[in-house]
C-alpha positions in Angstrom: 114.9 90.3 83.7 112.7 87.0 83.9 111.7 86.0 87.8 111.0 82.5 88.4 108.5 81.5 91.3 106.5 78.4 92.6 103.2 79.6 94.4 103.0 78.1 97.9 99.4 76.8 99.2 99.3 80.2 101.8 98.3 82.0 98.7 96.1 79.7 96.7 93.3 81.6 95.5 94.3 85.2 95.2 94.6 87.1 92.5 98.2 86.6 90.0 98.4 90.3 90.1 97.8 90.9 94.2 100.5 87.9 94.5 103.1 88.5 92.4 103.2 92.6 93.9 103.6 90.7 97.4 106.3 88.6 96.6 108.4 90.8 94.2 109.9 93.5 96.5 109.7 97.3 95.6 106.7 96.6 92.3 103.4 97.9 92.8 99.5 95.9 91.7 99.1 98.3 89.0 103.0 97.9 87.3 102.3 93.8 87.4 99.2 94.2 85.6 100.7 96.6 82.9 103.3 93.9 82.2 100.4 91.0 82.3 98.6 93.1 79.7 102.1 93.4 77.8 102.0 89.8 77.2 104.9 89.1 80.3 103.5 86.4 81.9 103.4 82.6 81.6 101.7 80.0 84.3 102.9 76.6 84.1 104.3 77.3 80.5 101.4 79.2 78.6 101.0 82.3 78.7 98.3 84.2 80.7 96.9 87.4 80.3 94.6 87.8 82.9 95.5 89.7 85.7 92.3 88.3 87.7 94.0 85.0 87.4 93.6 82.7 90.8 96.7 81.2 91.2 97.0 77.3 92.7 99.6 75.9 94.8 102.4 74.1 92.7 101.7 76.9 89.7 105.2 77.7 88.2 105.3 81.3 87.3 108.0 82.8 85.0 106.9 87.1 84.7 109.0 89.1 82.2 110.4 92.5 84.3 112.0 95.1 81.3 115.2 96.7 82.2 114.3 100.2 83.8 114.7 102.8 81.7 117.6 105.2 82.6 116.4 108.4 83.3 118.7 111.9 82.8 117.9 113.7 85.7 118.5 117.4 85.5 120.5 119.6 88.0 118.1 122.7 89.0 119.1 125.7 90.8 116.9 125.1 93.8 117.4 127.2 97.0 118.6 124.6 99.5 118.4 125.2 103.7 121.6 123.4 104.0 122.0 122.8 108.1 125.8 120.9 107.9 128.1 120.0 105.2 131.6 118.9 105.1 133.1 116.2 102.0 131.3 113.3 103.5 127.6 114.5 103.7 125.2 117.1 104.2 122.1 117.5 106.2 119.7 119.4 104.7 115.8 120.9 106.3 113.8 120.0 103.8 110.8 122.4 103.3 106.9 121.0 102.9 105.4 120.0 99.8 109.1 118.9 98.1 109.4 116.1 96.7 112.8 113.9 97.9 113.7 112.3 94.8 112.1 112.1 91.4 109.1 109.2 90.5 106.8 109.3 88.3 104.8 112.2 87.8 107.9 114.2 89.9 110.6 114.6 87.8 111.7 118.1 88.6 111.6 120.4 91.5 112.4 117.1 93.9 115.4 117.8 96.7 117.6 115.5 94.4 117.2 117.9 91.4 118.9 120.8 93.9 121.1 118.3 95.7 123.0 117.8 92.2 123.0 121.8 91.0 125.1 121.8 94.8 126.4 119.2 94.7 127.5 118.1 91.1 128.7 114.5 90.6 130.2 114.7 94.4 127.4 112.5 95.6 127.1 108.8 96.9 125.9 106.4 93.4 124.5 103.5 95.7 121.1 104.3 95.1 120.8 104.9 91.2 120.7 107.9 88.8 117.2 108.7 90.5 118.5 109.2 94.0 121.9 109.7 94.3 123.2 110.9 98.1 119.6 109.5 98.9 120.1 107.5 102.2 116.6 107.6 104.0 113.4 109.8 102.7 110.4 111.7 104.4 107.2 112.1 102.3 106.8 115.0 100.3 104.6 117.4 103.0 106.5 116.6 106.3 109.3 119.1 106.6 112.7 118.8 108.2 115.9 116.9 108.4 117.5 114.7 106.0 121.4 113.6 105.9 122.5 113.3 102.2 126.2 110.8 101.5 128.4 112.6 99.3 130.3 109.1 98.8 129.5 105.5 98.5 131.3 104.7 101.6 129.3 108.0 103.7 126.5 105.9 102.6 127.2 102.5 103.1 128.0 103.6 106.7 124.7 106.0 107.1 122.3 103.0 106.0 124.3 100.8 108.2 123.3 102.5 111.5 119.4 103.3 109.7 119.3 99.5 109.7 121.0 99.3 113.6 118.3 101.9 114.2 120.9 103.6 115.9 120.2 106.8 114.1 118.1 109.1 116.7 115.1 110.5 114.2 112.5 112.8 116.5 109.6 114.1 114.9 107.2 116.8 116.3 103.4 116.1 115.2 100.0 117.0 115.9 97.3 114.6 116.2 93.8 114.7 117.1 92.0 114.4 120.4 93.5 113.7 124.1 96.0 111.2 124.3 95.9 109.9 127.5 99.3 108.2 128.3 102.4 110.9 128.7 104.4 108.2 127.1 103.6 105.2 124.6 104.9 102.8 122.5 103.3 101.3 119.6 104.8 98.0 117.8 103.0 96.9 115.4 104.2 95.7 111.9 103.3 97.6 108.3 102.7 96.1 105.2 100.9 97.1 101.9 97.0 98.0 102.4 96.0 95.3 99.4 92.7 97.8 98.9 94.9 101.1 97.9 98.3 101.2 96.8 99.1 104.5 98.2 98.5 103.2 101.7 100.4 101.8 104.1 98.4 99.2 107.0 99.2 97.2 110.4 99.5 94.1 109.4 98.9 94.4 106.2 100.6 92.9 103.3 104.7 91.9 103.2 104.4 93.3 107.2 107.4 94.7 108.4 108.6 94.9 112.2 107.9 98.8 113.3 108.1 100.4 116.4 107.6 104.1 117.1 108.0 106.2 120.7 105.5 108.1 121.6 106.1 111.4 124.2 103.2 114.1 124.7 104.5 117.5 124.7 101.2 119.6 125.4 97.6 118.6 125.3 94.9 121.0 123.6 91.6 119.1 124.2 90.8 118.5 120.4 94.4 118.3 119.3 97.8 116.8 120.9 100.9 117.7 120.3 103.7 114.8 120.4 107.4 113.9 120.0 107.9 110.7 118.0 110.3 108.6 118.0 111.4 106.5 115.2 113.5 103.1 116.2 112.3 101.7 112.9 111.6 103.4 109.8 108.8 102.4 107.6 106.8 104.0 104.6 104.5 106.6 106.7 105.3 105.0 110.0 103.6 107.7 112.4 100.6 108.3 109.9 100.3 104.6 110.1 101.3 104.1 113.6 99.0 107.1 115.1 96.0 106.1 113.0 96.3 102.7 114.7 95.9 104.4 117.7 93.4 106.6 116.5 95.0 109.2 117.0 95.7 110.5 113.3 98.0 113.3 112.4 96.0 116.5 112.0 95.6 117.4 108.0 96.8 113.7 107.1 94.9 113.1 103.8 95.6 109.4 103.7 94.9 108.5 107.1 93.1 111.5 108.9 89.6 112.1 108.8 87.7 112.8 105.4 87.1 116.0 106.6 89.7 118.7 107.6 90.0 122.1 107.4 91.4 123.3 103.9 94.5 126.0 105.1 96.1 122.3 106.6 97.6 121.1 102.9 98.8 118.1 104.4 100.0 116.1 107.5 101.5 118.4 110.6 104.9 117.0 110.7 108.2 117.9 111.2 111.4 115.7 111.2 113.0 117.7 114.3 116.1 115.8 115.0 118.7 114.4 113.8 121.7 112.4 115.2 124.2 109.8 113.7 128.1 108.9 113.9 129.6 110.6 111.3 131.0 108.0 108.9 134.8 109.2 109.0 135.3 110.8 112.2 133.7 108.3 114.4 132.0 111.6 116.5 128.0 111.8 117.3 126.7 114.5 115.3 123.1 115.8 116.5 121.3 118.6 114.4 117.7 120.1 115.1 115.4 122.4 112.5 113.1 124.4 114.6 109.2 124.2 114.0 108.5 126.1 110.4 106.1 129.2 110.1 103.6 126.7 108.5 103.3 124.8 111.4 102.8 127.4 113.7 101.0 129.5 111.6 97.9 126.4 111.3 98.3 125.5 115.1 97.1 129.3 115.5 94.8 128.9 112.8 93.2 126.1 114.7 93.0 127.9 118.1 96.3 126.6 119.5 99.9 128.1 120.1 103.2 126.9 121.3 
């Protein structure tokens, strides 16, 4: 699949690599490189193999993308904390450190490989052999509620309200030190951080609108304990959005403090609720997972309790 693109004078300068992972939606620095080294690119014509290259305005780019492979993802017998399910959907509780669909590196043990040993092929196609029923995600060590489409029209009508941000998403999470204000909001946009690709930044690169509600449920001195609410729904939005604030989720390894205490293993989030208009009935559904022994169990390891 060839992509054609003029560079503009705004990125005159900057690296072909850093540019071309900008413009080209959903590709990371490190897969454009791998395809510069493969020979994939030509500027103005002739090809170019540098990946340090500094592109100028007017350069004509033409970058070689192979067809993705197609990947046979296997069916596992996974126990599954199913919360709902009728021939439209499911909502499922998804427990800490799983994985929602498979990616490199993950290609077993990920909610989709136990979504299809329950589900077989009854499951929405929209999104690929990689994450079929896949509507909306949560990263691999927050825990809670995720609402699968059985069917391509479930899902067409599930990622229609995501987009309306009609879909009422609560998260519980503890973050550290006082936070001040009983009630915040922070709207501010997230892009790529252009010095690590597994971090997302405000205002960083390809910014996206994203606003998140902040309520405090209890304050602990070190440690606060908040609802958030999601009215957008960005890559790591709160771990972003709270480490804007500095206030950083407690145990965040991306975006908390270098050092934490080990028993965390991970960010202390929960995806609590969950509420959409079912897709054929037209009715409000609202579902809510209570907060899991791990979350708890640190909060009492910390000196804390709910």
């Amino acid at each position: 699949m060839k992509q054609d693109l003029i560079i503009e004078k705004i990125h005159e300068g900057t690296r072909i690599d850093s540019v071309l992972s900008l413009l080209l939606e959903g590709t990371s620095r490190n897969y454009i490189s791998k395809i510069i080294e493969q020979g994939g690119l030509k500027v103005n014509g002739r090809e170019e193999l540098s990946k340090k290259y500094k592109v100028k305005e007017g350069d004509s780019i033409e970058l070689e993308i192979p067809e993705p492979e197609v990947l046979s993802i296997e069916a596992e017998d996974i126990p599954l904390d199913i919360v709902y399910e009728d021939d439209d959907l499911m909502v499922v509780n998804k427990p800490r450190g799983m994985v929602v669909h498979p990616a490199v590196g993950n290609y077993t043990g990920t909610l989709v490989n136990a979504i299809m040993y329950h589900a077989g092929d009854r499951l929405s196609s929209i999104n690929g052999v990689v994450r079929p029923g896949i509507v909306h995600r949560i990263d691999k060590d927050t825990s809670g509620l995720l609402v699968i489409a059985k069917n391509n029209k479930a899902h067409e009508s599930l990622s229609a309200q995501l987009k309306e941000h009609s879909i009422n998403r609560r998260y519980i999470a503890l973050v550290y030190d006082n936070i001040v204000n009983d009630n915040l909001t922070i709207d501010a946009p997230i892009g790529r951080d252009p010095r690590n690709r597994l971090r997302k930044k405000v205002n960083g690169e390809g910014e996206r609108t994203a606003v998140t509600h902040v309520k405090v449920l209890e304050r602990y001195g070190k440690y606060t304990l908040c609802e958030m609410k999601l009215e957008t729904g960005r890559t790591h939005q709160i771990r972003v959005h709270m480490a804007y604030i500095k206030h950083p989720l407690v145990g965040d390894p991306l975006y908390g403090p270098a050092k934490q205490p080990s028993f965390l293993g991970g960010q202390m989030l929960h995806a609590k609720i969950l509420g959409f208009v079912h897709p054929t009935t037209g009715e409000y559904m609202e579902f809510e997972a209570e907060l899991p022994e791990y979350f708890t169990e640190n909060m009492k390891r910390l000196g804390i309790g709910v």
